[in-house]
C-alpha positions in Angstrom: 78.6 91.3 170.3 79.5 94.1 172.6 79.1 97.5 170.9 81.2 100.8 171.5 79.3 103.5 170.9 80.4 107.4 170.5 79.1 110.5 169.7 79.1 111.0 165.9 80.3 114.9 166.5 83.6 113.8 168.2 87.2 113.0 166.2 86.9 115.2 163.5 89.1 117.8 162.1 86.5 121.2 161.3 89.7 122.9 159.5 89.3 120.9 156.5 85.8 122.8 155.8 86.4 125.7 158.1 87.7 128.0 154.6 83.9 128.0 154.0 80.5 128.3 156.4 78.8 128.1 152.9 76.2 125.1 153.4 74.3 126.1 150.1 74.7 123.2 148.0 73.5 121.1 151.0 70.1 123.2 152.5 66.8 123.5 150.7 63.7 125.0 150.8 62.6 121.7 152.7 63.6 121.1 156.5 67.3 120.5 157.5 67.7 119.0 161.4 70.0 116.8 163.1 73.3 117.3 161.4 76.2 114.4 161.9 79.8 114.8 161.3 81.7 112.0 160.5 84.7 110.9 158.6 87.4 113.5 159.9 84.4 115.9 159.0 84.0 114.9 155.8 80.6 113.7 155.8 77.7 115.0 156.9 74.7 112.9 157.4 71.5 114.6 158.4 67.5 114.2 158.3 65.5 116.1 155.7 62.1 116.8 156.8 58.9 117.3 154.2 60.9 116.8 150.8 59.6 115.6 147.8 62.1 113.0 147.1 61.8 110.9 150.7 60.3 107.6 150.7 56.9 109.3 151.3 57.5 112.3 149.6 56.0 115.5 151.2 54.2 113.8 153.8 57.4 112.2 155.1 58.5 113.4 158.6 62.2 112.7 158.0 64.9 111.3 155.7 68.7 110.6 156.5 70.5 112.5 153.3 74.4 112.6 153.0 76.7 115.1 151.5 80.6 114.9 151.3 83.1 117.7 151.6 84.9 117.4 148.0 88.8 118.1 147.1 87.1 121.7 145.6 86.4 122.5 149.2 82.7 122.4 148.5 80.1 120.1 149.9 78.5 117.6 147.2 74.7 117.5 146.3 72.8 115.7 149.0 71.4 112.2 148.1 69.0 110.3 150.3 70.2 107.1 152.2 68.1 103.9 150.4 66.6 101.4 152.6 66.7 100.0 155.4 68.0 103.2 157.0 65.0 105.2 155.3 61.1 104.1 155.0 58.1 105.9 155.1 58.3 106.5 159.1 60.7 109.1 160.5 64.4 108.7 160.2 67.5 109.7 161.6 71.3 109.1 162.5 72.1 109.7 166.2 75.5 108.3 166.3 77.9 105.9 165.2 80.0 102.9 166.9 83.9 103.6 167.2 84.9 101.8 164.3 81.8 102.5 161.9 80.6 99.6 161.9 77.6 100.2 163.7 74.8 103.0 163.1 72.2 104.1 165.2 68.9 105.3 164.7 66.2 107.0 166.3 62.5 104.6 166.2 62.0 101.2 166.0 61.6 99.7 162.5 59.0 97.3 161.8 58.4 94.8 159.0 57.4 96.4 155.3 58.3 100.1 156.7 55.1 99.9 158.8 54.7 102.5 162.0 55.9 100.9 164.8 54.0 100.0 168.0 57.1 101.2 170.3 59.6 103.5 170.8 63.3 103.8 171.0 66.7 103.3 169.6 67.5 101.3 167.1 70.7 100.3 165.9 72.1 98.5 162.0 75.1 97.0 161.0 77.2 97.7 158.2 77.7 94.1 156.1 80.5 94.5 153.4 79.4 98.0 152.3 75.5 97.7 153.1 73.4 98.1 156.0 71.4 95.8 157.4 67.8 95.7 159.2 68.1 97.8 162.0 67.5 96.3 165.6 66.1 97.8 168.6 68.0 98.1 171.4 66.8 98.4 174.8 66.8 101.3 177.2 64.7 100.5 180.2 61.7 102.1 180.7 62.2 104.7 177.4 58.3 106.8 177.3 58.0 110.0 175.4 54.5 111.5 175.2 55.9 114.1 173.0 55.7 114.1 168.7 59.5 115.4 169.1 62.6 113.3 170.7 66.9 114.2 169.9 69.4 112.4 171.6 73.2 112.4 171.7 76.2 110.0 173.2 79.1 111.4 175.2 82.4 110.8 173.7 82.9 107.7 175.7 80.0 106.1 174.8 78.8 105.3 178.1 76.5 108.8 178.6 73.2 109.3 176.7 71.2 112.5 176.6 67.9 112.4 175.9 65.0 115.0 175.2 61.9 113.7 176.1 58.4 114.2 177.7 58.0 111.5 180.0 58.1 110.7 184.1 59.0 113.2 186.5 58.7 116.6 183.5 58.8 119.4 185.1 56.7 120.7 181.6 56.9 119.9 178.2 59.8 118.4 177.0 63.1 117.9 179.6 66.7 117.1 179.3 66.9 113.0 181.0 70.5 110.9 181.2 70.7 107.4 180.5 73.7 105.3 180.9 75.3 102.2 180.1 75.1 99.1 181.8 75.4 96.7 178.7 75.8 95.4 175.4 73.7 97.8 174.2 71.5 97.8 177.6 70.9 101.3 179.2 69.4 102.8 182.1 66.0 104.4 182.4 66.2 107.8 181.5 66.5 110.3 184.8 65.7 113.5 184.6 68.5 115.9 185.3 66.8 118.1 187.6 65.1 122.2 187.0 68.2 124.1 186.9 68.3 123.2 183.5 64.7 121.4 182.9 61.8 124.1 182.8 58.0 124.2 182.5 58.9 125.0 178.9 61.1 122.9 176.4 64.5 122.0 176.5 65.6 119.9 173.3 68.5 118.9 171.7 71.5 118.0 174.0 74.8 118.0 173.4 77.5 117.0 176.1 80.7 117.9 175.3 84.1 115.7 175.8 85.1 116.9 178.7 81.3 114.7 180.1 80.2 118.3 182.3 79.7 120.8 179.8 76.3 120.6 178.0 74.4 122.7 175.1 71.2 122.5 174.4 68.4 124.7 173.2 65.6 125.8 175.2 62.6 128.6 175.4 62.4 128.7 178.7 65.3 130.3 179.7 64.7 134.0 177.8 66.4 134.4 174.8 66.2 136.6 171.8 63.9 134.0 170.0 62.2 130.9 169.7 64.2 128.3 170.6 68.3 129.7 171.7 71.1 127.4 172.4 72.5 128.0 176.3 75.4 126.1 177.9 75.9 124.9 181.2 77.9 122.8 183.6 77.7 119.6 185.3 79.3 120.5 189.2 78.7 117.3 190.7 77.9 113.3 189.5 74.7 113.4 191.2 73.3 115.0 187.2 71.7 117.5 189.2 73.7 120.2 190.2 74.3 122.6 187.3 75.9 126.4 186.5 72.6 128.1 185.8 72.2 127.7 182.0 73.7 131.0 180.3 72.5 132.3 177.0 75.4 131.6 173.8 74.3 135.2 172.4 73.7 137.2 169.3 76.7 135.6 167.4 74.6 132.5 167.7 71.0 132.9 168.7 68.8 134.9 166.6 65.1 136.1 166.4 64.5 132.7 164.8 64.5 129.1 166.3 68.1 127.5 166.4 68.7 123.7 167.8 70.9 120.7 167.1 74.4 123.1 168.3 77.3 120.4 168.0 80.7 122.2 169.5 83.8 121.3 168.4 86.7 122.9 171.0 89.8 121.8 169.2 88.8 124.0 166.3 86.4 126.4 167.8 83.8 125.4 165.4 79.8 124.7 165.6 77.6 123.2 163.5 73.5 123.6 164.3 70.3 124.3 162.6 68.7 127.7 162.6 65.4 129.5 160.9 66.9 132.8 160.2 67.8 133.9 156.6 66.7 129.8 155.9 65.3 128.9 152.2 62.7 127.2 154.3 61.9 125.4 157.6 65.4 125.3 158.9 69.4 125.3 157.6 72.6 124.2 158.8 75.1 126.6 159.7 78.8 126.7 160.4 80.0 129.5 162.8 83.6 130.3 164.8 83.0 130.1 168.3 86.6 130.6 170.4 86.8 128.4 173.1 87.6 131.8 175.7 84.4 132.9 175.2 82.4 129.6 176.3 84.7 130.1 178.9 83.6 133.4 180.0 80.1 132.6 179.4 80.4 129.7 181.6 82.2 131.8 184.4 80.3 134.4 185.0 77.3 132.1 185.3 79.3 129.8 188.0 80.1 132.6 189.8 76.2 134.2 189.7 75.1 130.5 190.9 77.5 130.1 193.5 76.7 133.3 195.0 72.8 133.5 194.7 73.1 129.8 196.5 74.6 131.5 199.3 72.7 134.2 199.3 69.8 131.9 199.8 71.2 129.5 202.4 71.8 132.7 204.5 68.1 133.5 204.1 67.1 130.0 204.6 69.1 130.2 207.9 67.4 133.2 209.0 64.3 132.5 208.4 64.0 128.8 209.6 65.9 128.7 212.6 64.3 124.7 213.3 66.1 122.6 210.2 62.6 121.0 208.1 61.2 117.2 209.3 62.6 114.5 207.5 60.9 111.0 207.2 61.8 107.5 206.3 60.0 105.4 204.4 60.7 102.2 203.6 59.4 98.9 202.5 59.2 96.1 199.9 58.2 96.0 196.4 56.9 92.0 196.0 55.0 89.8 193.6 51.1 90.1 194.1 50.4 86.7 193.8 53.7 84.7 195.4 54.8 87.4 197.7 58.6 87.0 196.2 60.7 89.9 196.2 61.3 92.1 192.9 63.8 94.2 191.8 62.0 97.0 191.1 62.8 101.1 190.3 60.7 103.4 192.0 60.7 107.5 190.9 59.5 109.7 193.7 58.5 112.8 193.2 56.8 116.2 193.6 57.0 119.9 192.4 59.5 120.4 194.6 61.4 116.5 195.0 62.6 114.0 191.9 64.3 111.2 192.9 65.1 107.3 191.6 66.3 104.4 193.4 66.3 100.9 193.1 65.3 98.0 195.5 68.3 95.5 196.4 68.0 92.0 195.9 65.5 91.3 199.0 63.6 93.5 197.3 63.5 96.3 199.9 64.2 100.0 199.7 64.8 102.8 201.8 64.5 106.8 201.2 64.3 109.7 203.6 61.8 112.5 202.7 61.1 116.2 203.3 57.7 115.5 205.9 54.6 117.6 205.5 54.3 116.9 201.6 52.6 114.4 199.2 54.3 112.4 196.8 53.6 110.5 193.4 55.3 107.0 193.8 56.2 105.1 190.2 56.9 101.7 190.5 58.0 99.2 187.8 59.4 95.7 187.2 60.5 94.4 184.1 57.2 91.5 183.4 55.1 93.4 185.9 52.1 95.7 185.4 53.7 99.5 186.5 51.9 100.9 189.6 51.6 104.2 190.6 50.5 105.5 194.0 50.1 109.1 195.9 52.5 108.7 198.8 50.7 111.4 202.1 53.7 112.2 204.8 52.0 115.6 206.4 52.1 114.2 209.6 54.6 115.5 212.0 54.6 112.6 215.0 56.3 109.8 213.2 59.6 109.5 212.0 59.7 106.5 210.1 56.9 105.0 207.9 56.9 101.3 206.2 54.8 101.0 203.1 54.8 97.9 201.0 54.0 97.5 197.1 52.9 94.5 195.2 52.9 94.3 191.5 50.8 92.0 189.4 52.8 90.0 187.0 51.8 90.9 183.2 50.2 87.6 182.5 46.7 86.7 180.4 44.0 86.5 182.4 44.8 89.3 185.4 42.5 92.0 186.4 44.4 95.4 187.6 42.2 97.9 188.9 43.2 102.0 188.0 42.6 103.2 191.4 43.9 106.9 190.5 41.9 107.4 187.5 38.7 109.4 188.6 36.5 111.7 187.1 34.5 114.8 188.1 31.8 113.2 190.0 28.5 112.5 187.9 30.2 112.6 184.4 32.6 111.7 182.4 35.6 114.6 182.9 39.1 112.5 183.6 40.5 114.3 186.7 44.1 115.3 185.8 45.0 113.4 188.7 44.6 110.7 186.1 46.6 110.9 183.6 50.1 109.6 185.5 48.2 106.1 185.9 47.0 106.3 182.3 50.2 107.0 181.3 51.4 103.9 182.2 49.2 101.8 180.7 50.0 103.3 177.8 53.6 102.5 178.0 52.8 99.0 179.0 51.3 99.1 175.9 54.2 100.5 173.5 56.1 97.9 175.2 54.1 94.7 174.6 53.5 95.2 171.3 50.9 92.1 171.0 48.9 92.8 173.9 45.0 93.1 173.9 43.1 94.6 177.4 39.3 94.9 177.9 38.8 97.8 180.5 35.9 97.7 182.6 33.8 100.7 183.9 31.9 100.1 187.6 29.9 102.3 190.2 28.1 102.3 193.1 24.4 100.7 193.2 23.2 104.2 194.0 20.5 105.7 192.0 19.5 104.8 188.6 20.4 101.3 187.3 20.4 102.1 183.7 21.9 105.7 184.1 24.9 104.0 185.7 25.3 101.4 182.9 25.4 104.2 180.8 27.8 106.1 182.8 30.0 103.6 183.0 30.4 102.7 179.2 31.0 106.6 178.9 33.8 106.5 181.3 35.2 103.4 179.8 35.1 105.0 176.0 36.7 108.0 177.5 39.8 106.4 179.1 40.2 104.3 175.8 39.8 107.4 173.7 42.8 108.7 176.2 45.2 105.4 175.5 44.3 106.0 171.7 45.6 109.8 171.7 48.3 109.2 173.6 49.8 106.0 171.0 47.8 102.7 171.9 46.2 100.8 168.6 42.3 101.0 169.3 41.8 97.6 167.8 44.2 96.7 170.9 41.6 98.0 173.2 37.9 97.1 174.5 35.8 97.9 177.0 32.1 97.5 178.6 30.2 99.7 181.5 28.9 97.4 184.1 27.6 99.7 186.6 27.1 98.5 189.5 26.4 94.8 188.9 30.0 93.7 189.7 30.6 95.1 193.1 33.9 94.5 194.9 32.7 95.4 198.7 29.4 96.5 200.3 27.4 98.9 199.4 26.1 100.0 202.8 28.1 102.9 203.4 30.0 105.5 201.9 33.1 104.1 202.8 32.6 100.8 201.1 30.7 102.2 198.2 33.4 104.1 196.7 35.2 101.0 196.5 33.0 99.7 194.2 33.5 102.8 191.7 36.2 102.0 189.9 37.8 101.3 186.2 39.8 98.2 185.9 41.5 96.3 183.1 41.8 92.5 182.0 44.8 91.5 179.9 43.4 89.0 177.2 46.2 88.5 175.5 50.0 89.1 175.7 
């Protein structure tokens, strides 16, 4: 069945409840978030957070509640959606199809209301009045390290913002895009670039209909407090090139934290979620917000953009008279064990450089490069184990470099060796050099749901026997006590030190030896 969806903010008529910004009856002394307008504006759906009447009372992360906007011009006494929509996990509505008839959800629902082993989107459809189990639907490649996540759909259903922590952050949690390229089949989340995306957070997008102008709060931008909602607009379809963000001001932003801003231009009306003058955690609020002055905001920032982007092209052009070396790299991306090619994705990137392409059907790709830099190379293939490698173009003599990848099918039985994860030499300190590989692994996890690994620990045959099986077990523990922290079920997980019983090359010099230290992992079952 082929879905439409749209954002749950758009087609509604704010006049109807814009004689009041009185959301009394609906906030509490609990935690309001994520509001939803639907029904001409007439309902309100939204997720109540640490409330003793959700499915796990106090303890419970979030609840979808729903209030209506009654003939008295008052909203009604919130009640709590029953299940499926609410279990003991965290809920909440992100959107709706066009005709209602589908809902969709943030997580993945399991079985019996149990925690489930991946994330995502998941989406429920209304049967005669009810709703039924939700679904999962797939976005490719979804990862978020981070405990938060809030994402909305464009207008036209095709556009999904997303605020996550995952590949390519330029910090904590980043703005990504997402788009459409199924029934219910998306793209893997790109990040939209550090105009916007800081080493700080930036949460809760909202793209307006006209698909360029997007709000979202942030607290790396300045602001008067914790969290402020900023605007900003799109300039070009690459998602990358943005109006530096500009501050909605005091009629909005406060010393408190405010998120969730939904804009409404046809009645210059916002609904969001703020902290100050709140019975509690946070509130919803209702403000006037004229369209002029999101206008002005908007233009004055444009104009600042365009003209510091000169500024610094002029400077660029006086100081660097030679333009910078570009390279080519290029190569395959191929099966490890047939040598077919794969359509793969690969994510390049740096502090300075983040870029996604994909391989065509020969399984070849092709990307030019700033030279004199290092690069961190993602690859992934739907059914094959995720690589990543450190990609080392300071040299200055050639202009085009070939470099191949080969990805092990996910299949029982196959041993993939970790060849980034290192430690500080002698003990058992993860280098954070590490952590992009581990990374992975965890998300191959979250996304095989029933797979078991045994990882492996091995050095050298230097020195003590018996201090490098110990060694070894510690460094094994250690990277599973890493893929437990960051969301992978221990009993999912095992591991043994070998030292350096099992070697993989000679031990006779240096150069072979450090072949030989290495973690690896086994999948036993899939």
């Amino acid at each position: 069945m082929k879905y439409l969806l749209c954002i749950a903010f758009i087609a509604i008529n704010l006049r109807a409840v814009a004689q009041t910004d009185n959301l009394e009856s609906v906030n509490s002394t609990a935690d309001e978030l994520n509001p939803v307008l639907t029904d001409n504006g007439k309902t309100l759906y939204f997720i109540r957070r640490f409330h003793s009447e959700n499915v796990a009372g106090m303890k419970d992360a979030g609840d979808i509640w729903v209030s209506y906007f009654s003939d008295s011009m008052q909203w009604t006494a919130p009640r709590r959606l029953s299940s499926p929509l609410n279990n003991a996990q965290f809920n909440g509505i992100i959107g709706f199809s066009g005709d209602k008839s589908n809902v969709y959800l943030y997580q993945h629902y399991m079985p019996g209301g149990k925690p489930a082993n991946t994330q995502g989107i998941s989406v429920s459809l209304n049967m005669n009045g009810s709703w039924n189990e939700p679904a999962r639907i797939a976005i490719k490649y979804f990862y978020n390290k981070s405990d938060h996540v809030s994402i909305s759909l464009s207008e036209t259903g095709d556009i999904m913002l997303l605020s996550l922590e995952s590949y390519g952050t330029y910090g904590a949690e980043d703005l990504y895009v997402s788009f459409r390229i199924g029934n219910d089949q998306w793209s893997e989340p790109r990040n939209i670039g550090p105009i916007i995306n800081t080493p700080f957070q930036e949460m809760t997008p909202y793209l307006a209909p006209d698909n360029k102008t997007l709000f979202f709060a942030s607290n790396g931008h300045g602001g008067y407090g914790g969290r402020d909602i900023f605007v900003t607009k799109r300039q070009d379809d690459s998602w990358q090139k943005w109006s530096e963000p500009a501050n909605l001001g005091p009629e909005i932003n406060t010393a408190g934290v405010e998120l969730y801003f939904q804009y409404f231009p046809d009645d210059e009306r916002a609904i969001y979620t703020s902290t100050q003058n709140s019975d509690g955690y946070s509130d919803l609020k209702l403000a006037h917000l004229p369209v002029h002055k999101i206008e002005e905001i908007l233009g004055d920032n444009i104009e600042t953009a365009v003209l510091r982007e000169s500024v610094a092209m002029a400077e660029i052009r006086e100081n660097e008279p030679a333009a910078s070396k570009e390279i080519q790299i290029s190569g395959s991306v191929l099966d490890a064990e047939t040598g077919r090619p794969l359509l793969a994705s690969l994510l390049i990137s740096n502090e300075n450089w983040n870029e996604s392409l994909e391989t065509a059907n020969t399984g070849e790709y092709a990307i030019i490069l700033p030279a004199s830099d290092v690069y961190e190379v993602i690859i992934k293939s739907e059914g094959y184990v995720s690589q990543q490698a450190i990609l080392d173009i300071r040299i200055s003599e050639i202009d085009v470099i070939t470099h191949d990848f080969a990805l092990q099918p996910i299949k029982i039985g196959i041993t993939v060796k970790l060849g980034n994860v290192l430690f500080v030499r002698g003990s058992t300190v993860l280098l954070e050099s590490s952590y992009p590989q581990l990374d992975l692994v965890v998300l191959m996890m979250l996304e095989n749901a029933e797979m078991e690994i045994e990882l492996s620990g091995h050095t050298d045959n230097q020195g003590s026997e018996r201090l490098n099986n110990i060694l070894s077990q510690q460094r094994v523990d250690e990277v599973i006590n890493y893929l437990v922290v960051h969301g992978t079920e221990k009993r999912r997980l095992s591991g043994k030190g070998y030292g350096g019983s099992i070697p993989v090359a000679s031990n006779e010099s240096e150069e072979t030896r450090k072949l030989n230290r290495r973690v690896e992992f086994t999948i036993l079952k899939k």
